[in-house]
SEVO-785630 format. One record per residue: residue number from 1; residue in one letter; x, y, z of N, C-alpha, C in turn. Coordinates in steps of 0.2 Angstrom, whole numbers, plus 2048, in hexadecimal, padded with zeros to 3 digits. Layout:
// residues N
ATOM    i  aa  npx  npy  npz  capx  capy  capz  cpx  cpy  cpz
ATOM  NUM   A    X    Y    Z     X     Y     Z    X    Y    Z
...
This chain:
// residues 291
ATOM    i  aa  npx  npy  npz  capx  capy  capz  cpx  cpy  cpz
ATOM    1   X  688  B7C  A6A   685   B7D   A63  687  B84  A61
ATOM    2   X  68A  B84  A59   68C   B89   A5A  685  B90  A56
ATOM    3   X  684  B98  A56   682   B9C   A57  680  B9D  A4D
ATOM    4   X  67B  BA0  A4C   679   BA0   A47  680  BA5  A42
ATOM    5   X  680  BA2  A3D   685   BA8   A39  682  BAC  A32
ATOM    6   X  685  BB1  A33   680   BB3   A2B  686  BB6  A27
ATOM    7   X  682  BB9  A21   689   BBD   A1D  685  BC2  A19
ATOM    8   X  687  BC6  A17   687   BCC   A12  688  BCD  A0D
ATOM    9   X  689  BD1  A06   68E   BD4   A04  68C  BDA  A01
ATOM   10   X  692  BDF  A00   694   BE5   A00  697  BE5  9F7
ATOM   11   X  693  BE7  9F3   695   BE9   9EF  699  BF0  9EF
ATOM   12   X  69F  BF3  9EF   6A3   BF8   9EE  6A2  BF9  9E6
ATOM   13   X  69F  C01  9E5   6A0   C02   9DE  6A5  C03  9DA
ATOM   14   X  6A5  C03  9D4   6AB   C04   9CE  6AE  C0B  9D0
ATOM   15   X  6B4  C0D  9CF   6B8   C12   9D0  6BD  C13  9C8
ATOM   16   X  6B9  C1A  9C6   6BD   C1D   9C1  6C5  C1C  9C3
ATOM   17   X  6CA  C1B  9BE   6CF   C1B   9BC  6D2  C21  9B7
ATOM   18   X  6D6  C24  9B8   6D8   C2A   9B8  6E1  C2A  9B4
ATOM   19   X  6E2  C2D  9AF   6E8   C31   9AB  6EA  C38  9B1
ATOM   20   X  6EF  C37  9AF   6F3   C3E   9B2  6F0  C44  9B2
ATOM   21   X  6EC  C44  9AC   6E9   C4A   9A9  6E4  C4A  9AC
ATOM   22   X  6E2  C45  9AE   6D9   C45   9B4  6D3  C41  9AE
ATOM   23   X  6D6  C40  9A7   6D2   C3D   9A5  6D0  C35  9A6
ATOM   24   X  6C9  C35  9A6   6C8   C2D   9A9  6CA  C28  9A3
ATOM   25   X  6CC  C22  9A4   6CC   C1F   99D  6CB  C18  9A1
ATOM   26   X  6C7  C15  9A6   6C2   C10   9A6  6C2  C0D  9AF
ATOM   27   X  6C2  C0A  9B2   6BD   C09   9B8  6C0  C01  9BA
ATOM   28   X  6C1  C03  9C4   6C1   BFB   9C4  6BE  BF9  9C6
ATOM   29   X  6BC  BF5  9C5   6B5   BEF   9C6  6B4  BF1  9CD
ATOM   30   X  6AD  BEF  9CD   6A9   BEF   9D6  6AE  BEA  9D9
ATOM   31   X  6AE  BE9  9E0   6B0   BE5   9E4  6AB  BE3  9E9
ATOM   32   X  6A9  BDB  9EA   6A5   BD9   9EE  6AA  BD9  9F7
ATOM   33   X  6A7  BDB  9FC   6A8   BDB   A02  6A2  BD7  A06
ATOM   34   X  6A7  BD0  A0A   6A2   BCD   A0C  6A4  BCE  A14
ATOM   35   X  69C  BD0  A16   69C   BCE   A1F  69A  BC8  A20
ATOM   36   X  69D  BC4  A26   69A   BBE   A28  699  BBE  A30
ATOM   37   X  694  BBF  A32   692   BC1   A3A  690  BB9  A3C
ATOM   38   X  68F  BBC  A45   68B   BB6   A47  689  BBC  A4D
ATOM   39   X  687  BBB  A54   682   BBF   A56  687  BC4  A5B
ATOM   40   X  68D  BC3  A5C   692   BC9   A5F  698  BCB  A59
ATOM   41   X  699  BC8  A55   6A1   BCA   A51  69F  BC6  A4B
ATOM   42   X  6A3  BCB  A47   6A4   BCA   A3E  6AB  BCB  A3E
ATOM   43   X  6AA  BC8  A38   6B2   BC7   A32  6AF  BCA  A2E
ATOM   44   X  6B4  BCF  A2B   6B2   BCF   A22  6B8  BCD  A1D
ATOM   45   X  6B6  BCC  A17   6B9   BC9   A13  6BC  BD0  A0E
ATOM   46   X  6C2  BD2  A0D   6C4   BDA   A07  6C1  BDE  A09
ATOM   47   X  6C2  BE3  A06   6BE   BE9   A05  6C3  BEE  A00
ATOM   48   X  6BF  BF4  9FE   6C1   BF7   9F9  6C9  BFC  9FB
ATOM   49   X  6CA  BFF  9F5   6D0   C03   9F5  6D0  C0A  9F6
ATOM   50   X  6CA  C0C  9F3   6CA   C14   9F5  6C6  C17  9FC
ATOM   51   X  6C9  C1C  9FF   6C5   C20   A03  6BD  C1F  A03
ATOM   52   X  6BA  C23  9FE   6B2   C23   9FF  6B2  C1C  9FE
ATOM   53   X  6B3  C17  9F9   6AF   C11   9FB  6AF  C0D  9FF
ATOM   54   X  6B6  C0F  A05   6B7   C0A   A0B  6B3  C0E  A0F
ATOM   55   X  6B1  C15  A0F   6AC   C18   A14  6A4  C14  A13
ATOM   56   X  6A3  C15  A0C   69D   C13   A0C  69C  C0B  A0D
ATOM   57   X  6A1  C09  A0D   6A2   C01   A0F  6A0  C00  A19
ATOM   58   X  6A5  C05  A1A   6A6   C04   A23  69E  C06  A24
ATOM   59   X  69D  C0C  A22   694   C0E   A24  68E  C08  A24
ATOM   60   X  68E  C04  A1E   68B   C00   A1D  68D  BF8  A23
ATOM   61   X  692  BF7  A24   695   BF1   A29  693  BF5  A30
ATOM   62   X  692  BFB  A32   690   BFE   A38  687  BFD  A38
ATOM   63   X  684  BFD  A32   67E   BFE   A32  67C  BF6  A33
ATOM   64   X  67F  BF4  A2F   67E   BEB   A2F  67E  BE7  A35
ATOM   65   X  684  BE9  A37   686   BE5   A3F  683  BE8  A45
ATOM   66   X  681  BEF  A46   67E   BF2   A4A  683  BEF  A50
ATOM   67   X  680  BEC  A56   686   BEC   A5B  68B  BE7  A5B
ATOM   68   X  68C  BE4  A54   68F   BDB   A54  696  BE0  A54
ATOM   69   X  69C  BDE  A55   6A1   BE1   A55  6A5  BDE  A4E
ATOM   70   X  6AA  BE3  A4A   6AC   BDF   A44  6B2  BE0  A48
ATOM   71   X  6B6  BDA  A47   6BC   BD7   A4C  6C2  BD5  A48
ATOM   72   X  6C1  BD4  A40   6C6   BD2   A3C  6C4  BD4  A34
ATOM   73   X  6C8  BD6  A30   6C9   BD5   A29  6CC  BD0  A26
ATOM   74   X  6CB  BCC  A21   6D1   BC6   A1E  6D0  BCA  A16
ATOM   75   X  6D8  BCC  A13   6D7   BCE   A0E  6DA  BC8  A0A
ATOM   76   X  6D6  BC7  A04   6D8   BBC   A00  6E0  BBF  9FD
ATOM   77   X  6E1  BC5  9FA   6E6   BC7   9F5  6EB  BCD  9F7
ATOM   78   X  6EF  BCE  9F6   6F4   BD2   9F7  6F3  BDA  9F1
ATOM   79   X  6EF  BD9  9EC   6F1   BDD   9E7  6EC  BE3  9EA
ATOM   80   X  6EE  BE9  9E7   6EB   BF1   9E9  6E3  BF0  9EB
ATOM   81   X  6E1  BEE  9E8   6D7   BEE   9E8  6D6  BEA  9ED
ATOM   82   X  6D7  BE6  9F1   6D7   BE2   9F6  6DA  BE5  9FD
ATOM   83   X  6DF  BED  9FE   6E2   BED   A01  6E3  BF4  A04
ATOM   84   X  6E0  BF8  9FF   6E3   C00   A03  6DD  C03  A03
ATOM   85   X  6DA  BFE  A05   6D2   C02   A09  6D2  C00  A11
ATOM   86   X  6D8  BFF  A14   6D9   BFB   A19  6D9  C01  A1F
ATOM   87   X  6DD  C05  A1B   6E1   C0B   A24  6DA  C0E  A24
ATOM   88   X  6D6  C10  A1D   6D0   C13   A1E  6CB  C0F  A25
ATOM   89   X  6C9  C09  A20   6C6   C03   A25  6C8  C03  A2E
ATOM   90   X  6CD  C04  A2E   6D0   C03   A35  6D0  C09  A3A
ATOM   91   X  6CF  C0F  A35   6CB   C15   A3A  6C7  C16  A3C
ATOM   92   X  6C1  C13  A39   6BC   C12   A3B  6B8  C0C  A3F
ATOM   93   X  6BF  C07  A40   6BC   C00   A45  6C5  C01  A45
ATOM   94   X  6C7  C04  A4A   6CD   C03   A4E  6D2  BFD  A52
ATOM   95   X  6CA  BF8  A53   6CF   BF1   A55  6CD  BEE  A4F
ATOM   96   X  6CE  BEE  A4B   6CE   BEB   A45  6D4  BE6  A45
ATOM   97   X  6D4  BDF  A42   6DA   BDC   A43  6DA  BDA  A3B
ATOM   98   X  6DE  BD8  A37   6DF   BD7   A30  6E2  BD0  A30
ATOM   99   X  6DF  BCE  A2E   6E3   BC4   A2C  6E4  BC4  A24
ATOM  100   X  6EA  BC1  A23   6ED   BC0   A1D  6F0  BB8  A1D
ATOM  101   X  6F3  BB7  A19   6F6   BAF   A18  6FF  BB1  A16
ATOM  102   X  702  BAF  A16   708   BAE   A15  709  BB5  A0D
ATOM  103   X  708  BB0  A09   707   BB2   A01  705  BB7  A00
ATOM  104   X  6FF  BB8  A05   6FC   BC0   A02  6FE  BC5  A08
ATOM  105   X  705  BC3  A0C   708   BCA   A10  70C  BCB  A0A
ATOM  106   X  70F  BC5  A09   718   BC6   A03  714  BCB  9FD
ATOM  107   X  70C  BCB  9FB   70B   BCD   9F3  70B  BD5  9F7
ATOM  108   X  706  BD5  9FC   704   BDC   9FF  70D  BDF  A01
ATOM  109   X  711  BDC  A02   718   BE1   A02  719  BE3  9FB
ATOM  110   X  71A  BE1  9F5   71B   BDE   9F0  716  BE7  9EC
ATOM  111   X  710  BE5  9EF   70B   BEA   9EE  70F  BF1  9EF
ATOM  112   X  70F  BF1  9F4   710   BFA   9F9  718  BFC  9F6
ATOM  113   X  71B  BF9  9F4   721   BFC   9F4  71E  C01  9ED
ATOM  114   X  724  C08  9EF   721   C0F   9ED  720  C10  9E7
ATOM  115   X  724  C0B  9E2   722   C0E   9DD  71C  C0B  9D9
ATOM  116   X  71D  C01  9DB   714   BFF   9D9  710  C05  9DC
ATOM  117   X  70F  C04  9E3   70B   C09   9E4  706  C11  9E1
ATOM  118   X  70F  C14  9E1   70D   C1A   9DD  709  C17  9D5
ATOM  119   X  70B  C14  9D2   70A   C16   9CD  701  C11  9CD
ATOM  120   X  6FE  C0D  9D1   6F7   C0A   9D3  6F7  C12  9D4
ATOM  121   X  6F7  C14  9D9   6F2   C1A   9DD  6F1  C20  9D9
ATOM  122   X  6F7  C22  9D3   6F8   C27   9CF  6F0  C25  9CA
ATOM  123   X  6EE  C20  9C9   6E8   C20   9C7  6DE  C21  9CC
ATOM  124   X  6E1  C22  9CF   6DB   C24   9D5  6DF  C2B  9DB
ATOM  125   X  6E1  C30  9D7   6E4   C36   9DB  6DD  C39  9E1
ATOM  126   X  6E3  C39  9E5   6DE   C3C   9EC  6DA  C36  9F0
ATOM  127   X  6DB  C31  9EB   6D3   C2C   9F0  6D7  C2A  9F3
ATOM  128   X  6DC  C26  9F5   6DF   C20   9F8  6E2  C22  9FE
ATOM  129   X  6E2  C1E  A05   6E3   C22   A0A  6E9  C1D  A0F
ATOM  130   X  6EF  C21  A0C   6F9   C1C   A0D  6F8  C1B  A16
ATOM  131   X  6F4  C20  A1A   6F7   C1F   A20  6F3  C1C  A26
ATOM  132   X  6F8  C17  A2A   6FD   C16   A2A  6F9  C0F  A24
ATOM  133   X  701  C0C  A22   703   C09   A1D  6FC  C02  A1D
ATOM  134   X  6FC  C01  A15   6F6   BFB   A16  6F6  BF6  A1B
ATOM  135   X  6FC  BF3  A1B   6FF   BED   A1E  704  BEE  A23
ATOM  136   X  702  BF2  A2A   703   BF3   A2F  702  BEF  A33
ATOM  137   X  6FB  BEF  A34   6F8   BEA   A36  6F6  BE3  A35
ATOM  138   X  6F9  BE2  A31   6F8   BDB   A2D  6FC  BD6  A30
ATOM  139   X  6F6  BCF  A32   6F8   BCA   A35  6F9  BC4  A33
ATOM  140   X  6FD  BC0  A34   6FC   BBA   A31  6F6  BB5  A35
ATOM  141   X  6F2  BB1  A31   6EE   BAB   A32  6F0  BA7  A37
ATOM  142   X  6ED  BA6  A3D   6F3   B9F   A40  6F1  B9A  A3D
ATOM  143   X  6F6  B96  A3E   6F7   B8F   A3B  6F0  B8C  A39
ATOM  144   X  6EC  B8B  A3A   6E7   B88   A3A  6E3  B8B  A32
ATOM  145   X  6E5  B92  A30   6E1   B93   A2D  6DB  B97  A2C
ATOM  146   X  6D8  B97  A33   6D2   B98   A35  6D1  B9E  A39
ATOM  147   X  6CB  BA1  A37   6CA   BA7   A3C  6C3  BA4  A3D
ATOM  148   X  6C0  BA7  A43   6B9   BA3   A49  6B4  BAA  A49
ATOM  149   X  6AF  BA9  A48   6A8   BAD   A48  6A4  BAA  A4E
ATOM  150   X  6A5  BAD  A53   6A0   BA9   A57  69E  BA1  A56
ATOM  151   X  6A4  B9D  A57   6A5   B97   A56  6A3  B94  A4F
ATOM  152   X  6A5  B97  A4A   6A4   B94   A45  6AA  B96  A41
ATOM  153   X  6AD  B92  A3D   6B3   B95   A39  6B2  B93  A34
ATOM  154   X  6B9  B98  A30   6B9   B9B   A2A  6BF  B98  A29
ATOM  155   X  6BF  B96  A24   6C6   B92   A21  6CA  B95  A1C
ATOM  156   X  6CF  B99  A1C   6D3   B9C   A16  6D6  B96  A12
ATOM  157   X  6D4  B94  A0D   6D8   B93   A07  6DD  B92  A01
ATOM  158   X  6E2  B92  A04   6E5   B94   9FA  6E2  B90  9F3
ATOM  159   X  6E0  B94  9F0   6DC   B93   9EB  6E2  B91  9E4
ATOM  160   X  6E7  B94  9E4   6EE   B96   9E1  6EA  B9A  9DA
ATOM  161   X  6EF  B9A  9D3   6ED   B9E   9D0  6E8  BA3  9CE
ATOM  162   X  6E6  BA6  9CD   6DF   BA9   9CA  6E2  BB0  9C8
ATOM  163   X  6DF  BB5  9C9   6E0   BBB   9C6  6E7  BBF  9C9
ATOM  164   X  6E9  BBB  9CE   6EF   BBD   9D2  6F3  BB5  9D4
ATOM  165   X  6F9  BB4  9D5   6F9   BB1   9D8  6F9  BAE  9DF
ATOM  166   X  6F8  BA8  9E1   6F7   BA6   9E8  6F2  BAA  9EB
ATOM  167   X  6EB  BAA  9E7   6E5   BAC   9E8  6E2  BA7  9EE
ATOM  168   X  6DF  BA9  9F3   6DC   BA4   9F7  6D5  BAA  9F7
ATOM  169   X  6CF  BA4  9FC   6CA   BA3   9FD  6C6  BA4  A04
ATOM  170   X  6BF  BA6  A06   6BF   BA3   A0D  6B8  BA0  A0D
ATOM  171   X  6BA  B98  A0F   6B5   B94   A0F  6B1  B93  A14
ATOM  172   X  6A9  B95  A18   6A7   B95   A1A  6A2  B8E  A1A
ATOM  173   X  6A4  B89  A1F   6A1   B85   A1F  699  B82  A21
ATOM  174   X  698  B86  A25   692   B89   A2A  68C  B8B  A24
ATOM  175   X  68E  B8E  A20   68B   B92   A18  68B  B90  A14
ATOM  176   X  692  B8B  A13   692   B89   A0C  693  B8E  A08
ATOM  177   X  696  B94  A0B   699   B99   A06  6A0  B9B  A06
ATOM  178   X  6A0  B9B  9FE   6A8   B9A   9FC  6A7  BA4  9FB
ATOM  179   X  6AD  BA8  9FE   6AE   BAF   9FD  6B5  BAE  9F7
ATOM  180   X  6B4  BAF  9F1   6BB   BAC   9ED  6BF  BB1  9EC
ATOM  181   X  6C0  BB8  9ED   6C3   BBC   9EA  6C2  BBB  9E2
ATOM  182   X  6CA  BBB  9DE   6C9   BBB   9D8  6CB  BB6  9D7
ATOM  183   X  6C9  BB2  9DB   6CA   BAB   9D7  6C2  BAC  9D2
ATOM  184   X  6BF  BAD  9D5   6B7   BAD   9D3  6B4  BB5  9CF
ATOM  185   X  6B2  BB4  9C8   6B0   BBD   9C9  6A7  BBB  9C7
ATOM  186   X  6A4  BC1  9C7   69E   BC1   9C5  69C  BC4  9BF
ATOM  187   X  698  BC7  9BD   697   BC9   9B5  69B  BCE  9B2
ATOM  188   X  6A1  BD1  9B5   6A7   BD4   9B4  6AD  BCF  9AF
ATOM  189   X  6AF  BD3  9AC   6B7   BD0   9A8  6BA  BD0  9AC
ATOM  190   X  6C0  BCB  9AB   6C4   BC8   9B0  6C9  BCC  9AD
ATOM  191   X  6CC  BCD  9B4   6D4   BD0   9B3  6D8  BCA  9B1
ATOM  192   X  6DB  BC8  9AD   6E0   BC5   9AB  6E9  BC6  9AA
ATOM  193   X  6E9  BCB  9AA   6F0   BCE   9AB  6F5  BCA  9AF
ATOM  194   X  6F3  BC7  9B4   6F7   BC4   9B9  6F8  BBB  9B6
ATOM  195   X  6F1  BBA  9B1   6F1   BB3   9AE  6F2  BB2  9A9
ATOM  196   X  6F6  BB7  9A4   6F7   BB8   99C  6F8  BB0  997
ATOM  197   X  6F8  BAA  99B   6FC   BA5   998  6F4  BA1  998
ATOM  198   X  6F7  B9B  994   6F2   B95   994  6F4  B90  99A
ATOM  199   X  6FA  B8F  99C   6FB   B8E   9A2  6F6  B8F  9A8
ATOM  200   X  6F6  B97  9A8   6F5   B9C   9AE  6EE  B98  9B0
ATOM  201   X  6EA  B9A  9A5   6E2   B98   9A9  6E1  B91  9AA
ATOM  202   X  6E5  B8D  9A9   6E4   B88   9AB  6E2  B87  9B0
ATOM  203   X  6EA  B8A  9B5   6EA   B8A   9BC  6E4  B8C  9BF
ATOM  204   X  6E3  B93  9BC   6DC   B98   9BE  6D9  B92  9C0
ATOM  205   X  6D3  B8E  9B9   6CE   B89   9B9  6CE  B86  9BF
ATOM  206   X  6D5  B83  9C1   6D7   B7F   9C6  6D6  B80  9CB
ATOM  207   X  6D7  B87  9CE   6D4   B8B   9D0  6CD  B8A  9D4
ATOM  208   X  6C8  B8D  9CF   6C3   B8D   9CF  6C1  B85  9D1
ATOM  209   X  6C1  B7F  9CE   6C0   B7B   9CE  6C1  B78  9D8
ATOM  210   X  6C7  B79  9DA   6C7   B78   9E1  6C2  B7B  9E4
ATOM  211   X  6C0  B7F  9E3   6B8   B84   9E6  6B3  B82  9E6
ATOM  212   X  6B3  B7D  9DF   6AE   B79   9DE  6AF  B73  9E2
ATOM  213   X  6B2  B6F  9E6   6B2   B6B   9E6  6B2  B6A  9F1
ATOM  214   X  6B1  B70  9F1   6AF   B71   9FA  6A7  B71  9F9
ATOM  215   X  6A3  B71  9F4   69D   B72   9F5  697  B77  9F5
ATOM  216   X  69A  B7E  9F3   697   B85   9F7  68E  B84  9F2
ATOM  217   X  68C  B87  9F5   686   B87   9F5  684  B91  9F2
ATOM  218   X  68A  B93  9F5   688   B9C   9F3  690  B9E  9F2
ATOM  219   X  691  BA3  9ED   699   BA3   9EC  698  BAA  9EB
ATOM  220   X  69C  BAF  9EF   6A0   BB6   9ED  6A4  BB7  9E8
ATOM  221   X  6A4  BBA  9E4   6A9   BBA   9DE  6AA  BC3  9E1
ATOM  222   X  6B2  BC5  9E1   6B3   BCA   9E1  6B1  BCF  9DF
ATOM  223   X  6B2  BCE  9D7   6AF   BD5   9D4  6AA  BD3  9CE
ATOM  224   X  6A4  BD7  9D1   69D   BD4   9D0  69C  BD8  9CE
ATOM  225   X  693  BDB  9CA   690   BE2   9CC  68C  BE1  9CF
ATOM  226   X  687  BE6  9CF   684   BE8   9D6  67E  BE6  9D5
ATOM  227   X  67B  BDF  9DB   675   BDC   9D8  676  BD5  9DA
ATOM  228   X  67A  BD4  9D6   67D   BCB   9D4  67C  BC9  9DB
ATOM  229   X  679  BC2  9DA   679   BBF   9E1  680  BBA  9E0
ATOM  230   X  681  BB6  9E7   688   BB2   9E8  684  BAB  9E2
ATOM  231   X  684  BA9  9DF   681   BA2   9DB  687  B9F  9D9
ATOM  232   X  685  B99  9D9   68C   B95   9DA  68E  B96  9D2
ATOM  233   X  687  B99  9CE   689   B99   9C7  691  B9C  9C5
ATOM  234   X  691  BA0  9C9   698   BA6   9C8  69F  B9F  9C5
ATOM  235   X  69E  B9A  9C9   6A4   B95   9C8  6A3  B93  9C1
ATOM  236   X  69F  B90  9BF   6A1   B8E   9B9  6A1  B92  9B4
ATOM  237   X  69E  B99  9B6   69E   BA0   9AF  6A5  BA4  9B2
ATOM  238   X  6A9  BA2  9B5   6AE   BA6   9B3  6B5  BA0  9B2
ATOM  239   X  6B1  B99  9B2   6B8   B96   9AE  6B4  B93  9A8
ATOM  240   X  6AF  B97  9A6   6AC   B97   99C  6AE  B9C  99C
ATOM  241   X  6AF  BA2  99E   6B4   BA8   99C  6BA  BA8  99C
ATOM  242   X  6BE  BA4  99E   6C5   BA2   99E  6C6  B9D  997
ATOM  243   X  6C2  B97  999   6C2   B94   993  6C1  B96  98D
ATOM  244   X  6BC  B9A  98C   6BB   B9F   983  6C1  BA2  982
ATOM  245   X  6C4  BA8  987   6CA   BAC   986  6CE  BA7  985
ATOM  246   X  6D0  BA1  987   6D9   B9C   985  6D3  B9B  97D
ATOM  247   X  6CE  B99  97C   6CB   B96   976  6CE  B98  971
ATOM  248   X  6CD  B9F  971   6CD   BA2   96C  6D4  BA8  969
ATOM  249   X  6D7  BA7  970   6DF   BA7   96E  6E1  BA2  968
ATOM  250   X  6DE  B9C  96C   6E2   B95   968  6E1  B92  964
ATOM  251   X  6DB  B96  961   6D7   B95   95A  6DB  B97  956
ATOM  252   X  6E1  B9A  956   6E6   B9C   951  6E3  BA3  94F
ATOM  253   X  6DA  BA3  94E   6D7   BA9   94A  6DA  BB1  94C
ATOM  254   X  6DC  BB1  952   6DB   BB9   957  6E1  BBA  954
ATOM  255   X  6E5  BBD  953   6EA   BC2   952  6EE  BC7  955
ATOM  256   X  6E8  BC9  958   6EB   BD0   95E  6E5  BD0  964
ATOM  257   X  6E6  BD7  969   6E3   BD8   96B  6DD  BDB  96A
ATOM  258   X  6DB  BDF  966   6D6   BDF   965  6D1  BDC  962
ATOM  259   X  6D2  BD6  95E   6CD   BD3   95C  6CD  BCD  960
ATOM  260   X  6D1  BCD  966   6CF   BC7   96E  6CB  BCB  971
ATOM  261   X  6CA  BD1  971   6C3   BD6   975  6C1  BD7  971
ATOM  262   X  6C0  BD7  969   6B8   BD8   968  6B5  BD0  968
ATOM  263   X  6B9  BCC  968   6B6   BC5   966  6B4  BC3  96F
ATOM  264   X  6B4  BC5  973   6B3   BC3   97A  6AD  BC9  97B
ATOM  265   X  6AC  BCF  97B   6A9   BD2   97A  6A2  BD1  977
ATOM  266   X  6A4  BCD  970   69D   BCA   96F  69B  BC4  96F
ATOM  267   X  69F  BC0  976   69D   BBC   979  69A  BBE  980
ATOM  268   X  69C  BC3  982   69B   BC4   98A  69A  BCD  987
ATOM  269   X  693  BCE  987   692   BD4   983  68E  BD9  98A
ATOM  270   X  68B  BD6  991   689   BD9   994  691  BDA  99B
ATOM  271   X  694  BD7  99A   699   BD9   9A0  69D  BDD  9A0
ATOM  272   X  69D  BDE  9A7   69E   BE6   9A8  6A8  BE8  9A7
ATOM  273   X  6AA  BEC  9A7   6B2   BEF   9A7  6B5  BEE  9A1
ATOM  274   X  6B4  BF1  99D   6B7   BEF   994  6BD  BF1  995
ATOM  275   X  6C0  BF0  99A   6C7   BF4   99C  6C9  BEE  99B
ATOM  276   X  6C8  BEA  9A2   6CB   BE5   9A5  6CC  BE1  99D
ATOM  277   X  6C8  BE1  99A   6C8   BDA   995  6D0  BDD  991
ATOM  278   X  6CE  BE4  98F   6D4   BE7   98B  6DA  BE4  98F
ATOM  279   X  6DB  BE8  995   6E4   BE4   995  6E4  BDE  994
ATOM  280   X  6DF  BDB  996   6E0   BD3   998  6E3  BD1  990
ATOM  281   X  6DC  BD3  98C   6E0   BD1   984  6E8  BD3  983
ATOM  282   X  6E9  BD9  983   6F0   BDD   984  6F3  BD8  985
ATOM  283   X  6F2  BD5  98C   6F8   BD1   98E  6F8  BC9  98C
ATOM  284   X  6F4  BC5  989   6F4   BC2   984  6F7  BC2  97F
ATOM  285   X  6F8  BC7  97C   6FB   BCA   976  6FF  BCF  977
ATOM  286   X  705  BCE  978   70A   BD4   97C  70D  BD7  976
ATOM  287   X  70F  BD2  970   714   BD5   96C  70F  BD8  965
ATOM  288   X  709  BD7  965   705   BD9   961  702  BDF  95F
ATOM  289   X  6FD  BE2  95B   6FD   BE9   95C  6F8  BEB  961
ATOM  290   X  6F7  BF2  964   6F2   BF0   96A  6EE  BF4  967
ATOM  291   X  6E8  BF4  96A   6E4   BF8   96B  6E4  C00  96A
């Protein structure tokens, strides 16, 4: 029989964004960080990209587990915010091992090379911490898919599409909880840059909807604020979020980017990052005037 399992989550706060000049010009979304323990070892699911929030992150996972051991990280995404909080994390829990999936080692290459790099970290000067490299340590999944918490496994998914491509998931079945990265967001605007098409959100929805169709009972959405609990509501409010943004492209009405962010804006007037929505319209609208 196997051992009780529980879980957590770590909201990491939002992090100013930053001009050359040192002037801030808007913030990236919090990012949820999930523990899933049983009564000797945890897995966690991400964690953040700067310095102080991955300390405040490990401090918190030390206070949480007390003598459980954290024995592995699974990061769902390859892109920066999922990934260069990692050499920090790894200083302070030295056997730390890192499970990734095929797709998101090739994105995490893809990631580091020096000038994406430079020019992500050129917006958070001083915070980010290169050494050694994110993806040193970085393993792949064995075949199965599955990583084991005191007899209970966790199921990595490819989820495909969503705010990145070949977005996967980790589905605990023991909880009935789905940890979705960005396949799932919470009361946050969705990054869309990586989904700029009607195609994309399709895919996205599509997305989504296999999440739905495991059953969960409790869902992580990656970047949430601070409060939110996991409710399976997050699934269908962030493919009504998807769905209004293609709506109102394809209403013919919208003309640029700016009046697809006031028009979403006053549709979704309490969530948080008025950034994210900006480029996302931006890029919906590439040839049109901006913002």
């Amino acid at each position: 029989m196997a051992s009780e399992l529980l879980a957590n989550v770590y909201i990491s706060p939002a992090v100013p964004m930053r001009r050359p000049d040192g002037q801030v010009v808007g913030s990236w979304s919090p990012i949820a960080c999930t523990l899933i323990h049983g009564p000797k070892t945890a897995v966690l699911v991400n964690a953040p990209f700067t310095i102080a929030e991955t300390e405040g992150l490990a401090d918190w996972i030390a206070q949480t587990l007390g003598k459980k051991k954290l024995k592995a990280v699974y990061v769902s995404h390859g892109v920066h915010d999922f990934l260069l909080g990692l050499p920090t994390l790894r200083k302070r829990f030295p056997d730390l091992k890192t499970y990734v999936t095929q797709t998101t080692l090739d994105a995490i290459k893809q990631s580091l090379q020096p000038k994406v790099l430079a020019a992500f970290s050129a917006q958070f000067p001083g915070q980010i911490d290169q050494q050694p490299p994110a993806d040193q340590a970085a393993e792949l999944l064995p075949p199965s898919n599955e990583l084991d918490v005191d007899g209970h496994k966790l199921h990595a998914i490819t989820a495909g599409q969503a705010a990145v491509e070949n977005s996967t998931i980790i589905w605990v079945p023991s909880l009935r909880l789905a940890v979705c990265g960005t396949v799932v967001y919470g009361s946050v605007h969705l990054m869309q840059v990586g989904a700029a098409t009607k195609e994309k959100r399709q895919a996205w929805i599509a997305a989504i909807e296999k999440v739905e169709q495991l059953g969960p009972t409790s869902v992580v959405a990656a970047h949430q604020k601070s409060g939110e609990i996991p409710g399976v509501w997050h699934l269908q409010r962030t493919k009504d979020y998807l769905k209004n943004f293609g709506r109102l492209i394809e209403s013919g009405k919208i003309k640029n980017a700016k009046e697809l962010t006031a028009a979403m804006t006053e549709i979704y007037p309490d969530r948080f990052n008025a950034g994210a929505l900006i480029v996302s319209s931006r890029a919906a609208f590439p040839k049109t005037n901006r913002l």
